[in-house]
Steps between C-alpha positions, in 0.01 A plus 500: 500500500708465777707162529359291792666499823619149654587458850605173575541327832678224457634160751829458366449122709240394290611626134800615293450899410622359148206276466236795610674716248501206232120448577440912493655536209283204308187659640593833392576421143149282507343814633711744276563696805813654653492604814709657742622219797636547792611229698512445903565197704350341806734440788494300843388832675287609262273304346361711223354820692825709507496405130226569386537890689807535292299412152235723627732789562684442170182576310379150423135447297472126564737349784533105444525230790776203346500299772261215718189602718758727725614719301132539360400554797752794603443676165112518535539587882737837420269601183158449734689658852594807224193477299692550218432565148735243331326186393639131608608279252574107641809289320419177739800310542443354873370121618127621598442829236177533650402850420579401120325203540204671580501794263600289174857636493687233272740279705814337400555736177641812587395666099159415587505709850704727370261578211217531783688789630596695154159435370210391773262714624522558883209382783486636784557231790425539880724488752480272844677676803590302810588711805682231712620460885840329462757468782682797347190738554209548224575457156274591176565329211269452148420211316366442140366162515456316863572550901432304785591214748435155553626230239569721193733694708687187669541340137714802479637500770593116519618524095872376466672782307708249283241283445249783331828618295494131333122421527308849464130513635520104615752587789163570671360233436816328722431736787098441513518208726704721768269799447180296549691432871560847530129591435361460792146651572507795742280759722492837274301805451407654164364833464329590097536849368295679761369193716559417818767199601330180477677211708589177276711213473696459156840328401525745165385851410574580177471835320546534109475725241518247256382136479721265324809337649794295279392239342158650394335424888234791511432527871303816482319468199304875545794698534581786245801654531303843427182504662617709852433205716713199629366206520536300837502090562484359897594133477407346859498093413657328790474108466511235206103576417489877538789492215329324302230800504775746432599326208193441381420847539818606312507267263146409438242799546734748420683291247416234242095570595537868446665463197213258321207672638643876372357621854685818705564586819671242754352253743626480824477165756546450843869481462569755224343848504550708264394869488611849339688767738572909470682454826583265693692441861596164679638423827641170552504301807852390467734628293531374103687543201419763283537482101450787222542384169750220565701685761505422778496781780503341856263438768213684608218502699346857377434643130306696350442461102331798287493500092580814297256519182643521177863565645739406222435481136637187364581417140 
């Protein structure tokens, strides 16, 4: 049998390439496996696609993303844009690891994820793809686990840099009270898979793939990575009591209640609805911050988000 293939994409500023190979080489002698590695780094200009081409073109079976959410991110975008054969293999090593997170991908021991790619068995994932107006002209980007606007982008947005290099995931936390400002409601129009646009008034639209943010917060409880849908959260509280609602909604009903009563399917209220989208397009009355996966990409007032089924198999 033919030695297995390893293209890895690797962010030389979040890891040695001595401790990948250190962790590679543990898993592999677990695993009694030896296979063939390749090795290719991120840079400032490219964060993972032009990579991942160049593993692709070398012949690669399984191309690994070493990195955070970004690199992730740019990996699973060039396999799904290329539909490519090659399975995806995750080494998390960023502050969020959100796509890992959700999947079950071991975090903080690079053996364990390592072993995941020499010996898991590959899913196949869906894809989210955001087709974006942006100053620049339109831009279409995928995501793996969550897009959208309103306070989950400006937590991004308003993150100090330094501050999530010391703290990880709780840097949000510091930036919530400035993205709660930032959140203002606003007119918009949404427009589901084949529907007509529907006028509302929303602070956050949120589209994810997957449910659970750092920390273990599951905000979309429903969503399955592999089920060809995207699941879709308007949050429109605006006031002290209609918060309250939202995170009783969140929290509560879709939460702690959900999880003693065994029940499915998620409740909306009148400041959270929740519902499941093929397609979806949004047009903002003023222009907002857009996010995908942790980045974020500017602001817009236009996009249009579609899913790909089944787009990259994932170990």
């Amino acid at each position: 049998m033919d030695a297995l293939r390893i293209g890895i994409v690797w962010n030389p500023s979040k890891t040695s390439k001595e401790e990948l190979e250190s962790g590679l080489t543990d898993a592999a002698a677990s695993a009694g496996a030896e296979p063939r590695v390749t090795w290719w780094e991120t840079t400032p200009d490219d964060a993972g696609q032009g990579a991942a081409a160049s593993a692709l073109a070398d012949g690669a079976d399984v191309i690994v993303a070493a990195g955070g959410d970004g690199t992730v991110r740019a990996v699973a975008e060039h396999l799904a844009h290329e539909e490519a054969d090659a399975e995806l293999g995750i080494v998390p090593l960023g502050t969020g690891n959100l796509l890992a997170r959700n999947l079950g991908v071991p975090l903080d021991d690079l053996p364990a994820a390592f072993g995941r790619v020499l010996a898991g068995t590959a899913r196949p994932v869906d894809v989210g793809w955001a087709e974006v107006d942006l100053d620049g002209g339109t831009e279409r980007h995928a995501f793996a686990v969550l897009a959208g606007f309103g306070i989950d982008a400006h937590m991004i947005a308003e993150t100090d840099d330094d501050l999530k290099d010391k703290a990880g995931w709780l840097a949000y936390v510091e930036s919530l009270g400035r993205a709660f400002t930032a959140s203002e409601v606003i007119d918009l129009r949404l427009a589901v898979d084949d529907g007509e646009p529907a006028d509302a008034r929303a602070h956050t639209v949120l589209v994810g793939n997957c449910g659970m943010l750092q920390a273990g917060v599951t905000l979309l409880p429903d969503a399955d990575p592999s089920d060809g849908e995207l699941d879709l959260l308007v949050l429109s509280a605006d006031g002290a009591v209609q918060w309250l609602d939202t995170i009783r909604n969140l929290v509560w009903d879709n939460g702690i209640r959900r999880l003693l009563t065994g029940t499915n399917g998620t409740e909306s209220s009148d400041s959270a609805a929740h519902g499941r989208v093929r397609r979806l397009r949004v047009e903002l009355g003023e222009p907002r911050v857009f996010e995908i996966d942790g980045e974020d990409l500017g602001e817009t007032q236009r996009v249009t988000i579609t899913v790909q089924p089944g787009a990259v198999r994932i170990r």
